[in-house]
VOGU-200281 format. One record per atom (N, C-alpha, C): residue in one letter; x, y, z; atom name. Coordinates in pm, 1 decimal. Atoms other than C-alpha are relative to their C-alpha. Layout:
N
+----+----------+----------+----------+----+
| aa |       px |       py |       pz | at |
+----+----------+----------+----------+----+
|  a |        X |        Y |        Z | CA |
...
+----+----------+----------+----------+----+
This chain:
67
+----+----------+----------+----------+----+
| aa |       px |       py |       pz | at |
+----+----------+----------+----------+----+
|  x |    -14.1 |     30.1 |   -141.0 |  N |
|  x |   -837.6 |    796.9 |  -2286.7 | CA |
|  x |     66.7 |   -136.2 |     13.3 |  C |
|  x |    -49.8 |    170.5 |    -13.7 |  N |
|  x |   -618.5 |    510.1 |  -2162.9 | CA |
|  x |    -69.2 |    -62.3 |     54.7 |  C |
|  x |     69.1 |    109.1 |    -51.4 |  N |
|  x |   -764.2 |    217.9 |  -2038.3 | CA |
|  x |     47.8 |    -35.6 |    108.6 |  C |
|  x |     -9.0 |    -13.2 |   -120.3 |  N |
|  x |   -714.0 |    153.3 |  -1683.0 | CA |
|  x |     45.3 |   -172.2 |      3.7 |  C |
|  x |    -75.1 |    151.3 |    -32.9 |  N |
|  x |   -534.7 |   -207.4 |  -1626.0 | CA |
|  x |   -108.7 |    -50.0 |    127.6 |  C |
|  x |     90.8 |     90.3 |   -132.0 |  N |
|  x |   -740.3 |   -479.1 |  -1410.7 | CA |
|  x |     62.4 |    -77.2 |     34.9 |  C |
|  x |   -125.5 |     88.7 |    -36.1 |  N |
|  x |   -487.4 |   -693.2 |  -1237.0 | CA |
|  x |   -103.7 |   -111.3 |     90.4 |  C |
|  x |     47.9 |    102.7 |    -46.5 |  N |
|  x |   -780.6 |   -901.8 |  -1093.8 | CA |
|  x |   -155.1 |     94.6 |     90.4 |  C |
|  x |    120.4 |    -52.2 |   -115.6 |  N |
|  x |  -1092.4 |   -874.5 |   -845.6 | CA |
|  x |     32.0 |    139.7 |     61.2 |  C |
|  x |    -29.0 |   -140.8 |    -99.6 |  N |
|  x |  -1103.2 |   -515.8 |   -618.5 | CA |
|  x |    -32.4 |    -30.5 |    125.9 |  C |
|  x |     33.5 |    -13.2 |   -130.2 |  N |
|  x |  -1019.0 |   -501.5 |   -327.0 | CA |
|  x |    -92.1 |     20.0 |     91.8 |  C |
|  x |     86.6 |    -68.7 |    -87.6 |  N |
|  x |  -1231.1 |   -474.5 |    -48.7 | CA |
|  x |     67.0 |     93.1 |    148.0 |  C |
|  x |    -89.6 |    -69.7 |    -64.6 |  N |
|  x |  -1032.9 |   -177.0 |    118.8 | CA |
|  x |    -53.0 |    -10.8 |    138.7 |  C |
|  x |     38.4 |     -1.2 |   -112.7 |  N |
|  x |  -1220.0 |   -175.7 |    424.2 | CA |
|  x |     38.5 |   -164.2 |     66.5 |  C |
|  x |     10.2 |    131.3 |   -128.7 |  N |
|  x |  -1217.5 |   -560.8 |    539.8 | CA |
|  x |    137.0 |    -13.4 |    -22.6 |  C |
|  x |   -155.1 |    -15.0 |    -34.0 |  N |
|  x |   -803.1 |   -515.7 |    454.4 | CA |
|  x |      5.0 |     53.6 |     97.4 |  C |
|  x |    -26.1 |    -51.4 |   -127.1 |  N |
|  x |   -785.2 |   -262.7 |    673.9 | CA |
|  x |    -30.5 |    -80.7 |    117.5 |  C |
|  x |      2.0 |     67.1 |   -120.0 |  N |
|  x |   -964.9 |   -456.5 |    908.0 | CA |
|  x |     51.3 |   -154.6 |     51.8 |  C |
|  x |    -55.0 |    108.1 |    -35.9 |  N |
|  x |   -803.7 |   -750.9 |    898.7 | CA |
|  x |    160.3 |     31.7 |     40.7 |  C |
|  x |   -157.8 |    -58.6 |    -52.1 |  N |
|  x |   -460.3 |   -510.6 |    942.0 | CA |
|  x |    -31.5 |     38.8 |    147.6 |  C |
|  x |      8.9 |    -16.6 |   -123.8 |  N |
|  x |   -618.3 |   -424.8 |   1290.8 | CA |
|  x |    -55.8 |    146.4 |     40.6 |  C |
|  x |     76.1 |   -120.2 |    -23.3 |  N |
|  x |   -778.6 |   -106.1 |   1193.7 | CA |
|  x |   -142.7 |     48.3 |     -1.4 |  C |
|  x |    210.4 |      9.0 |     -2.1 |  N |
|  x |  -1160.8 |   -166.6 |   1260.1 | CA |
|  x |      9.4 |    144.7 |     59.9 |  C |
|  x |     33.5 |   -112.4 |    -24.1 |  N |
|  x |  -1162.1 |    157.1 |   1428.6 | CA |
|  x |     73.6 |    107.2 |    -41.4 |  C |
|  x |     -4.3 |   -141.0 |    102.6 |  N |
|  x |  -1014.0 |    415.4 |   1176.8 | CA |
|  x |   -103.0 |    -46.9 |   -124.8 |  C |
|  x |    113.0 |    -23.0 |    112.8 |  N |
|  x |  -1264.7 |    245.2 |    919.3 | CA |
|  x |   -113.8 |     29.7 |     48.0 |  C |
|  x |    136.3 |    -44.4 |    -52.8 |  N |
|  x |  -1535.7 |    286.0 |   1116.9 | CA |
|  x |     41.1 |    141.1 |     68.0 |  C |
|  x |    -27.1 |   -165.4 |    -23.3 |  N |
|  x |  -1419.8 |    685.4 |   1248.5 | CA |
|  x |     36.2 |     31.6 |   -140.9 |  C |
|  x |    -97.2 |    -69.5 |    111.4 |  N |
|  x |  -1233.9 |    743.8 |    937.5 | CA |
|  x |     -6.1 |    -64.9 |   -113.1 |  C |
|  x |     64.4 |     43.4 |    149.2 |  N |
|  x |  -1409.5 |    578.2 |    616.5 | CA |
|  x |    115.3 |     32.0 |   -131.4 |  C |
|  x |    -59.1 |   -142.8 |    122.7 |  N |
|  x |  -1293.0 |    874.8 |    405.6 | CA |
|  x |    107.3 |    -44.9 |    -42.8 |  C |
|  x |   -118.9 |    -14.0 |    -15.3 |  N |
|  x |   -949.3 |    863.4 |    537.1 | CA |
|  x |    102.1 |   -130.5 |    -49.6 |  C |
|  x |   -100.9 |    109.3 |     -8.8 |  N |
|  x |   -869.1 |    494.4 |    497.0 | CA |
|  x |      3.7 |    -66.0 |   -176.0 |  C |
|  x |     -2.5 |     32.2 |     81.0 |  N |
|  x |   -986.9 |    473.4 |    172.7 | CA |
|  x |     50.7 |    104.5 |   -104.8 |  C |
|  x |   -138.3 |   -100.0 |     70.7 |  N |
|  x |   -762.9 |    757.3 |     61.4 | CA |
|  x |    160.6 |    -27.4 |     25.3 |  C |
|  x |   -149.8 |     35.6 |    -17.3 |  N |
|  x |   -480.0 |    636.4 |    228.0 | CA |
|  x |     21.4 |   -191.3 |   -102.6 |  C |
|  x |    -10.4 |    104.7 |     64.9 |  N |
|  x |   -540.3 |    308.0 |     30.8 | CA |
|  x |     17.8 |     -5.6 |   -143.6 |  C |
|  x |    -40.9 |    -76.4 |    207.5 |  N |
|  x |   -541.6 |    502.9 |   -355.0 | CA |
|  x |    146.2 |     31.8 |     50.5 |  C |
|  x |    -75.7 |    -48.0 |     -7.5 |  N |
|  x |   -263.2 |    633.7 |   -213.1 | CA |
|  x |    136.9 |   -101.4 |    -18.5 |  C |
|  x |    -68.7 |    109.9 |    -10.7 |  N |
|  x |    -66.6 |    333.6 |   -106.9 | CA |
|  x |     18.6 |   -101.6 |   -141.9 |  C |
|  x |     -6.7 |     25.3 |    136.7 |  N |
|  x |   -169.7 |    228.1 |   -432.3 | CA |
|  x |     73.0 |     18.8 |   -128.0 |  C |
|  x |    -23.4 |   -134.5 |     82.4 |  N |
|  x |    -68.3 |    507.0 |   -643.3 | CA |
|  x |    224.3 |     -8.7 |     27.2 |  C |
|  x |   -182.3 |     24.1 |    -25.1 |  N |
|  x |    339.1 |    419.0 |   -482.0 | CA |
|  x |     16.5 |   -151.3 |    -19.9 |  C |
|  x |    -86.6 |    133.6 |     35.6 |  N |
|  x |    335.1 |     74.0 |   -516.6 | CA |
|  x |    -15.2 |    -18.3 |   -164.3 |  C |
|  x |    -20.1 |    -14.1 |    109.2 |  N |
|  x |    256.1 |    156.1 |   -886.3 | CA |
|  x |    106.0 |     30.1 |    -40.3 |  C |
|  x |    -62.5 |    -52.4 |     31.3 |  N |
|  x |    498.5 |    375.9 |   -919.6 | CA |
|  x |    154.6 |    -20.9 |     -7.7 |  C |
|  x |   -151.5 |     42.8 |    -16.3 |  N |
|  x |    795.7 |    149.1 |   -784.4 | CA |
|  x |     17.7 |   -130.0 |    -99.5 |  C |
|  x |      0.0 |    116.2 |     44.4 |  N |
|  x |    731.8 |   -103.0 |  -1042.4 | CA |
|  x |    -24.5 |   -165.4 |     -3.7 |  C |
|  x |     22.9 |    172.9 |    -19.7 |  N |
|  x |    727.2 |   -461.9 |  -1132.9 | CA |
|  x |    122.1 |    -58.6 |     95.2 |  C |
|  x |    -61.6 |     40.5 |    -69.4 |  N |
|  x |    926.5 |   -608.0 |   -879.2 | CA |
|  x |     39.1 |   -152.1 |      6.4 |  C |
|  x |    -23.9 |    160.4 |     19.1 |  N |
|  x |   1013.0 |   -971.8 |   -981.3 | CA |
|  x |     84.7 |    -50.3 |    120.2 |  C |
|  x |    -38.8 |     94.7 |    -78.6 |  N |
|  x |   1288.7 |  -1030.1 |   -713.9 | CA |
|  x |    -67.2 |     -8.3 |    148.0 |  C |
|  x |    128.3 |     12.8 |   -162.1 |  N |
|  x |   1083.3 |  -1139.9 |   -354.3 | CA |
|  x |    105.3 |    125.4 |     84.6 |  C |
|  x |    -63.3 |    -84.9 |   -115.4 |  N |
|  x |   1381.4 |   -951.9 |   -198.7 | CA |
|  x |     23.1 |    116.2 |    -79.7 |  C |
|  x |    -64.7 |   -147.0 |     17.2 |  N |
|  x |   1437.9 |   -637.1 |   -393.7 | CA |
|  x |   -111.8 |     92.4 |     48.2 |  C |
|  x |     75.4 |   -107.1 |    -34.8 |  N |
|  x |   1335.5 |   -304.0 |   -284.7 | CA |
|  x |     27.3 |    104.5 |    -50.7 |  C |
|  x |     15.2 |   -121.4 |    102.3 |  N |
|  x |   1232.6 |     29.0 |   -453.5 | CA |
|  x |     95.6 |    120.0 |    104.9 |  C |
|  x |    -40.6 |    -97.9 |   -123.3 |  N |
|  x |   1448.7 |    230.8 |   -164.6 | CA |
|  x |    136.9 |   -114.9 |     37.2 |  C |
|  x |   -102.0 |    123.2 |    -32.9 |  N |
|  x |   1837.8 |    100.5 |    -42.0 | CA |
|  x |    -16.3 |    -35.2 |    156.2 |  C |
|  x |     40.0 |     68.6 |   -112.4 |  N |
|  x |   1813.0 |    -88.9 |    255.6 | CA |
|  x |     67.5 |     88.4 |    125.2 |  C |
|  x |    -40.5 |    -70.8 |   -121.5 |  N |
|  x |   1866.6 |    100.9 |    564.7 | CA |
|  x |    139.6 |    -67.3 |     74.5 |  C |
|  x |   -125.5 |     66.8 |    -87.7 |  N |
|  x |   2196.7 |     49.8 |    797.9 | CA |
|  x |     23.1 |     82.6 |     94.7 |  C |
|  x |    -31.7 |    -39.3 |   -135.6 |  N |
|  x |   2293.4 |    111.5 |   1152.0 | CA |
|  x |     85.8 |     27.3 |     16.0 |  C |
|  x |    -75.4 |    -79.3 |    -13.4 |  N |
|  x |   2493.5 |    373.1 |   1208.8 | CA |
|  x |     63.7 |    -46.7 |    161.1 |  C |
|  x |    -76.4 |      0.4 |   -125.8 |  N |
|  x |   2784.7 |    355.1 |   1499.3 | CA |
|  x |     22.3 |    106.1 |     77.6 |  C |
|  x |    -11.8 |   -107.7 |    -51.7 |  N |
|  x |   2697.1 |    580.9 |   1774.9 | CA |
|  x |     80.8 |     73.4 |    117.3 |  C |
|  x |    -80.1 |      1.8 |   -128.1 |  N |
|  x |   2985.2 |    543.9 |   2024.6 | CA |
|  x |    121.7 |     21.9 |    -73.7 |  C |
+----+----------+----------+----------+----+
């Protein structure tokens, strides 16, 4: 079995959320927020180590000319 990497303390998914402004999906939606938080997890794994502050795992969006 691999060994599971510890990159520091654990989160406390709930008082994130609530400090993002979602006191009321953790308190309705427990379940939900702490699945959407493995989840969120689970992609920022997946896009790597990211050393530069400005790069991104996706190309940067651009505004199309609609006239």
């Amino acid at each position: 079995m691999a060994a599971k990497k510890n990159s520091g303390p654990a989160l406390d998914v709930n008082a994130v959320a609530r400090a993002a402004g979602l006191a009321k999906a953790v308190g309705d939606f427990p379940d939900d927020v702490a699945i959407a938080a493995r989840s969120a997890e689970s992609a920022r794994s997946a896009a790597g180590a990211l050393d530069l502050l400005n790069a991104e795992p996706w190309p940067p969006m651009q505004v199309r000319n609609t006239k």
